[in-house]
N, C-alpha and C positions, 0 to 999 in steps of 0.2 A: 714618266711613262716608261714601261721596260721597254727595252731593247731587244730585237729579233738577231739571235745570233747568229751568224754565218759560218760556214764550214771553213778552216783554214784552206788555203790554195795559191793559185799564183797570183789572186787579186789580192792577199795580205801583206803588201807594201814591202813584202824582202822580209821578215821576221826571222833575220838569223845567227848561227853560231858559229865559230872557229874554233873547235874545240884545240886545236896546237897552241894558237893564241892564250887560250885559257886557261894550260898548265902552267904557260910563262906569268901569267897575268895574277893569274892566284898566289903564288909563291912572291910578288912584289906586296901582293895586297896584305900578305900576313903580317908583313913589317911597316908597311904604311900606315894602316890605319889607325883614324887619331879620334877620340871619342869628343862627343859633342851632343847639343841636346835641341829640343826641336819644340815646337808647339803643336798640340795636337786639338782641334776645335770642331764641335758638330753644331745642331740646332741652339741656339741660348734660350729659348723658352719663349714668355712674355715679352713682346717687342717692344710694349708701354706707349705712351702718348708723346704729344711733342713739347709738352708742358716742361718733364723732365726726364731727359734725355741729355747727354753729353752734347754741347751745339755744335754747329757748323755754321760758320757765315755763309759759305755758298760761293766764296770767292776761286780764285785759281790758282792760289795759294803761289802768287810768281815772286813774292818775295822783293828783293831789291834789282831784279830786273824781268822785264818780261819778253820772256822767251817763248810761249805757245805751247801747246801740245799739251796741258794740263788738266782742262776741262772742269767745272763745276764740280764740287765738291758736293756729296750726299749726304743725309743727316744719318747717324749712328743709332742702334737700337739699345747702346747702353744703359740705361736711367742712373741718375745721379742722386745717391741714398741721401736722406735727409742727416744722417751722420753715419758719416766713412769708417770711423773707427770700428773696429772688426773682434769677432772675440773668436777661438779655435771652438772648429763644428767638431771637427773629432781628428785621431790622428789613428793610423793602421800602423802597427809596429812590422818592424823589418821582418822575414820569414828566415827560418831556421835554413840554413847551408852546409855543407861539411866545410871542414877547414881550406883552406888554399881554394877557396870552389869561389866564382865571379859568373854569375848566373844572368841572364837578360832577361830583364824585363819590361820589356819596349812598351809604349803603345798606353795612351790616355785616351778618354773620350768623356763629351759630356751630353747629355740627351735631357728634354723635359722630365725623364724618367728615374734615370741613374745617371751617378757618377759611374764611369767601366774604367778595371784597372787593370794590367796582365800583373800575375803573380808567377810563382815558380811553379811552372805545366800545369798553366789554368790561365781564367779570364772568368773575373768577380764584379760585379756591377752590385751597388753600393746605393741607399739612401743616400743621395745627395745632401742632405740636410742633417741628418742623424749618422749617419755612416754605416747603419746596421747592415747586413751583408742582405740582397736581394734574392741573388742568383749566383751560384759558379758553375762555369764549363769546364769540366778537368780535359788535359789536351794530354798525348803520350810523352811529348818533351818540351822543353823551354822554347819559348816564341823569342825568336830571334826576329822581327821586322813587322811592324804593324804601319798600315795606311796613315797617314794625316788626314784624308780625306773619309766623309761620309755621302750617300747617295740620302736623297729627300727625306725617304723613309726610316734613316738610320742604319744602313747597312753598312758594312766596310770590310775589312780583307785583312788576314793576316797569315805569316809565314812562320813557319817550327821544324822542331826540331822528331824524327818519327818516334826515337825514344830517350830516355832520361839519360846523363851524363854520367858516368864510373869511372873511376880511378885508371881503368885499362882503354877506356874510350871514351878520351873527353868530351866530346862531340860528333855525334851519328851526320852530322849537314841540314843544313837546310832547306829539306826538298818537300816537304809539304804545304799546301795552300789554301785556307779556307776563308769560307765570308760567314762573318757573325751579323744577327740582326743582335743588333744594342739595345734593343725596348724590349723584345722577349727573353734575353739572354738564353739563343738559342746558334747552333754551330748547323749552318746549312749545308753545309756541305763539304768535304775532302778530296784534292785533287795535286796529282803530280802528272812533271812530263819529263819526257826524256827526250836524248840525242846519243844518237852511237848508243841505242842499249843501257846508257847510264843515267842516273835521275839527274836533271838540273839541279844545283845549289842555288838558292836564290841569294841576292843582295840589297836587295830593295820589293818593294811590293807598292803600289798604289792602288785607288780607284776613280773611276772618270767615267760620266756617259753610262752609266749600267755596265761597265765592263771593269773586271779586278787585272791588273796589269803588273808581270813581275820577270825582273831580269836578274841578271849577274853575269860573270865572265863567260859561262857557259851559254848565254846567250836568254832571251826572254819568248816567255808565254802568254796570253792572254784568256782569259776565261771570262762567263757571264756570270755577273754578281745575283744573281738573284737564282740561275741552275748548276751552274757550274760546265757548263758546256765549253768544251775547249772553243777559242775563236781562232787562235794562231799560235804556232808550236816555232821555234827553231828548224833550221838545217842544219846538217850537219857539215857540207861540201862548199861550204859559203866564205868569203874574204872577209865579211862582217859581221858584226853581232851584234845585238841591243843591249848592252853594257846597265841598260836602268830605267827606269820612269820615272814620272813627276805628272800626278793629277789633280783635282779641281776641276776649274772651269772646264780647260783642256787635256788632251793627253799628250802628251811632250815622252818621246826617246831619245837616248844620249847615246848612239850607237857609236861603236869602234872601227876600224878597216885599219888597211896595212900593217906595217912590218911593226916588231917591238922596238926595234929603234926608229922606226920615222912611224910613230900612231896619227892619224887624223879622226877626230871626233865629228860626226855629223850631229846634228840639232833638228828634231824632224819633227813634226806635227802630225798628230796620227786620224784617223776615221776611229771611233775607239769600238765600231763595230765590226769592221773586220781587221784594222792593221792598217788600211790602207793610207802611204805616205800623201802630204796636204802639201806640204813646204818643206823646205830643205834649208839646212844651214850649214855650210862645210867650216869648221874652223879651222887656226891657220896648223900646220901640222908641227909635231911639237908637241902639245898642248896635251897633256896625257889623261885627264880627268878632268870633268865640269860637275858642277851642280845649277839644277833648277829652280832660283826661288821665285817665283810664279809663269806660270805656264797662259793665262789672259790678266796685263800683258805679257809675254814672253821676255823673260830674263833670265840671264846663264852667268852665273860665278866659275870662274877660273881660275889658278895660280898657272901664271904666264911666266916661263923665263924660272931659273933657279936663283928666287929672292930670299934673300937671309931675314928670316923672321914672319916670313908670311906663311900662316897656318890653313893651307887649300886657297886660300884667295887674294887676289892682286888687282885680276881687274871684273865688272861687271860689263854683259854685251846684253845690249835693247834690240830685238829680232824682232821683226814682222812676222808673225805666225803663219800671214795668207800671202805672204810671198818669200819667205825664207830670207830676205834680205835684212843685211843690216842697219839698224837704224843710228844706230851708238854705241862707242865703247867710252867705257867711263873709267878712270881708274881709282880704283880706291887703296891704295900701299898700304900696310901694317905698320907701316911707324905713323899714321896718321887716323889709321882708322882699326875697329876692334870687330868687324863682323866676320865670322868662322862659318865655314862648311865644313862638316865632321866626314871621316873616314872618303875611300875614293869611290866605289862604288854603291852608296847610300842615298845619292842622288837629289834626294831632298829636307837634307838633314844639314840647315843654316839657320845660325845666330846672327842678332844685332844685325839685322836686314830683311825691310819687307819693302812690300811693291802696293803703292794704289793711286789713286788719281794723278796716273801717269807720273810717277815720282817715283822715284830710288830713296829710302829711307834708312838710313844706316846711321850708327851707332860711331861714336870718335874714342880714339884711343884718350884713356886716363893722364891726367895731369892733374898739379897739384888746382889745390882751391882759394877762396879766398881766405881760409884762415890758417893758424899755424901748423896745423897738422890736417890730415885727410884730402883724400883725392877726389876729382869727381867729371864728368865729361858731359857730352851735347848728343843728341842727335840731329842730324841735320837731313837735308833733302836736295835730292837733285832731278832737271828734268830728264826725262826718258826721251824725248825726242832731241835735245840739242846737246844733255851732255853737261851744261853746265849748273853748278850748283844755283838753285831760289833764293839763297839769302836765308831761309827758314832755320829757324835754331831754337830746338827746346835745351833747354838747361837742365840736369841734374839737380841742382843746388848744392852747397858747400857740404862735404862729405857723401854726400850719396853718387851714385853712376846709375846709368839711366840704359835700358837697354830694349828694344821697340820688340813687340811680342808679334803682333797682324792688325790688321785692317778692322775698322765697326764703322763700316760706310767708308765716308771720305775724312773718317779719324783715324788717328795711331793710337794702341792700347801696348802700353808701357810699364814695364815695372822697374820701380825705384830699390836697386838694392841696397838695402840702410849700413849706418855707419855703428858700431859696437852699440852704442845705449840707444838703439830707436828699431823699430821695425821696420819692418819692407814696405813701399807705396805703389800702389796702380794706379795711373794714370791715365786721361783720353786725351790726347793733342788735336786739336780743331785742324783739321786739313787746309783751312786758310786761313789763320789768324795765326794757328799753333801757340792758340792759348792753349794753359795747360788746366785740367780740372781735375782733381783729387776724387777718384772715385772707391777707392778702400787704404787703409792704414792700418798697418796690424799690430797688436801688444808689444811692447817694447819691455815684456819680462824676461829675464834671462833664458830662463828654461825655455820658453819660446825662440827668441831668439836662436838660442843654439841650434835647437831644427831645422829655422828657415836659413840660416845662412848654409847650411850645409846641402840646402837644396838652390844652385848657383843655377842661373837660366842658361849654363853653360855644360851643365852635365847634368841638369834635370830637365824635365818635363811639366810647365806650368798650365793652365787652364783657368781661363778668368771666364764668367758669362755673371752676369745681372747681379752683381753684390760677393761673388763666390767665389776664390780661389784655392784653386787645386793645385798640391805643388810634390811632383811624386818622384820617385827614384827610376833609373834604365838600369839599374844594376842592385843584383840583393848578391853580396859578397858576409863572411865570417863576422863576427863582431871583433876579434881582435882579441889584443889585451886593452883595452880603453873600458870603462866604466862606464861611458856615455853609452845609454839608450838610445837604438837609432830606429830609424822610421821609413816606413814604405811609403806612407802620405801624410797628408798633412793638411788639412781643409780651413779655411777661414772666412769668416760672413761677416756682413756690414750688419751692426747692431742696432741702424736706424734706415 
């Protein structure tokens, strides 16, 4: 149902910005930021029957002790192809760049309709199945920040650049914002805001609630997805600022306050019709960056403490959304465990960790395997209300590593990244048995190979729905001097 939007005011929960703050904060962020890759997932089409569907026992998945807080597990709309093996639907070859030139190109989605891709200053929605080109949106510059999320209808939000990059001016900012409908491959509308006279740079963008939501150090905005009517702008005269969002279910802000040397991070739950704050989460100060990876339930990745080896994350915090309290801190260390949140203010851009039937789902650092050579790891699970791990342990198998993509009910869909002579596997992990069930397997011919592996769920962008993976690029850079043909996407189908 749309949302009626409200005029920004003093009812929009403090929506603001420190622009002093934000020269310091920028100039940190140029050097901090650490590339990573994300899942991006919309409608999967066909729900299918219960006949064949990836199962679910319906248990509580407590594993080797039971701790509570887990709740019945839901059955999954994946179906499970009568044969997994997969052949390539088509592949889009890389786009042409001038040399030295590292271009963005964020943002995957999948609809009953199209596969949507961003390309370099555009956004091309694709036969899914054939990959012939549908629709393109030509945009004035490179999309720097596209949603994960979509609203019922297919709609979603993305962030760009106002014009194309030159030699004399690498990049114009990121102060543009619009919402694309993904089933007409149509661009509804353009919107920027300012503070002090100057456009916002954004650093993240989401949607939630009928509302497109987008921050940075300059502080955040919010707009209606469906008019583009501003709902809440920044201050300029304010101690704090909404540093980023995280939507879905909910709309989750990751705002800043205080000094550059003592920052405290608030954690806030929003009305996502006007701004208006739900709950609060102070974290402990210190703490200079968080990421969101799911906002129902609420959960907030951190690197806590200056830990040698940990890339954005240390420990994971379980918040009550409707009371801002905490429920658990959980730690997960990088010498034990492999899940990444990319850059500081990107907000919801994490690997090897997702969230669902009240479980922490992460990924374990590689070690060797059972045979002479090649590595391979677990993911495992833990509870969200006590903290401690289930017992639940999916295995990799010898040479592969296993890395948890999101949620298909109260399953985990999982991709297997293979070892030199074999392809990549998806997988669905039963949220209480966490059996594992082979839902695609892909050619294991070289030439293949070489594609997929260079598409790592660690600096690309995967998409799995009902037999189909999409495995695309965030960056179109030079080709180099290499001879290897390189690729923008790369699609694969179950052949039975």
């Amino acid at each position: 149902m749309p949302l009626h939007p409200q005029p920004a005011g003093p009812a929009g929960g403090g929506r603001k910005a420190n622009t002093r703050l934000a020269v310091i904060v920028a100039a940190v962020l140029a050097i901090a930021l650490v590339i990573g890759g994300g899942v991006l997932y919309a409608k999967s089409g066909d729900e299918g029957g219960k006949d064949d569907t990836a199962g679910s026992s319906g248990g509580t998945g407590g594993g080797d002790n039971d701790n509570g807080g887990g709740g019945a597990t839901t059955p999954g709309k994946e179906k499970v192809p009568a044969d997994p093996n997969s052949q390539v639907l088509f592949q889009v070859p890389a786009p042409d760049v001038d040399d030295d030139t590292s271009i963005d190109v964020a943002g995957s989605w999948l609809t009953d309709k199209a596969y949507v891709k961003s390309g370099v200053s555009e956004i091309v929605g694709y036969d899914p199945e054939k990959g012939t080109k549908l629709w393109t949106i030509p945009l004035p510059g490179p999309v720097c920040q596209a949603s994960k999320h979509t609203t019922e209808d297919n709609l979603t939000a993305i962030a760009f650049q106002p014009a194309k990059p030159t030699k004399a001016k690498p990049s114009h900012g990121c102060t543009q914002v619009a919402a694309i409908d993904l089933d007409a491959g149509k661009k509804l509308w353009t919107k920027t805001a300012e503070v002090e006279g100057e456009p916002i740079r954004y650093d993240n963008i989401t949607v939630s609630g009928g509302t497109v939501a987008a921050g940075g150090t300059g502080g955040g905005a919010g707009f209606d997805v469906e008019t583009g009517k501003p709902l809440w702008t920044p201050k300029a005269d304010a101690d704090c600022y909404d540093l980023g969002y995280a939507g879905g279910e909910k709309l989750v802000a990751v705002g800043k306050c205080g000094s550059y040397d003592q920052p405290q991070l608030r954690i806030q739950t929003l009305d996502p019709k006007s701004g208006t704050v739900i709950s609060e989460y102070k974290m402990a100060e210190g703490i200079e960056y968080a990421s969101v990876v799911s906002t129902e339930p609420l959960v907030v990745a951190a690197k806590v403490g200056d830990v040698e080896g940990a890339v954005g994350i240390t420990d994971a915090f379980s918040i009550d959304n409707k009371t801002g309290k905490l429920r658990i801190r959980i730690s997960v260390p990088a010498d034990k465990y492999a899940a990444r949140c990319s850059g500081v203010t990107t907000i919801e851009a994490c690997t090897g960790i997702v969230v669902g039937n009240d479980r922490l789902y992460v990924e374990t650092d590689q070690h060797d395997g059972g045979g002479e050579f090649g590595r391979t790891n677990e993911i495992v699970a833990f509870d969200l209300a006590t903290g401690k791990q289930t017992g639940q342990r999916a295995d990799a198998g010898d040479r592969y590593t296993i890395t948890p993509l999101r949620m298909d009910g109260g399953n985990v869909i999982a991709y297997k990244r293979p070892p030199y002579d074999k392809g990549g596997q998806i997988v669905s992990i039963d949220g209480g048995s966490f059996k594992e069930t082979k839902l695609l397997e892909n050619p294991a011919a070289k030439a293949v190979r070489d594609v997929e592996t260079r598409m790592s769920p660690d600096y690309a962008e995967l998409v799995y729905a009902q037999g189909r993976l999409y495995m695309s690029a965030k960056f179109a850079s030079e080709l180099g001097s290499s001879n290897q043909k390189k690729y923008h996407v790369i699609a694969f189908g179950a052949t039975g």
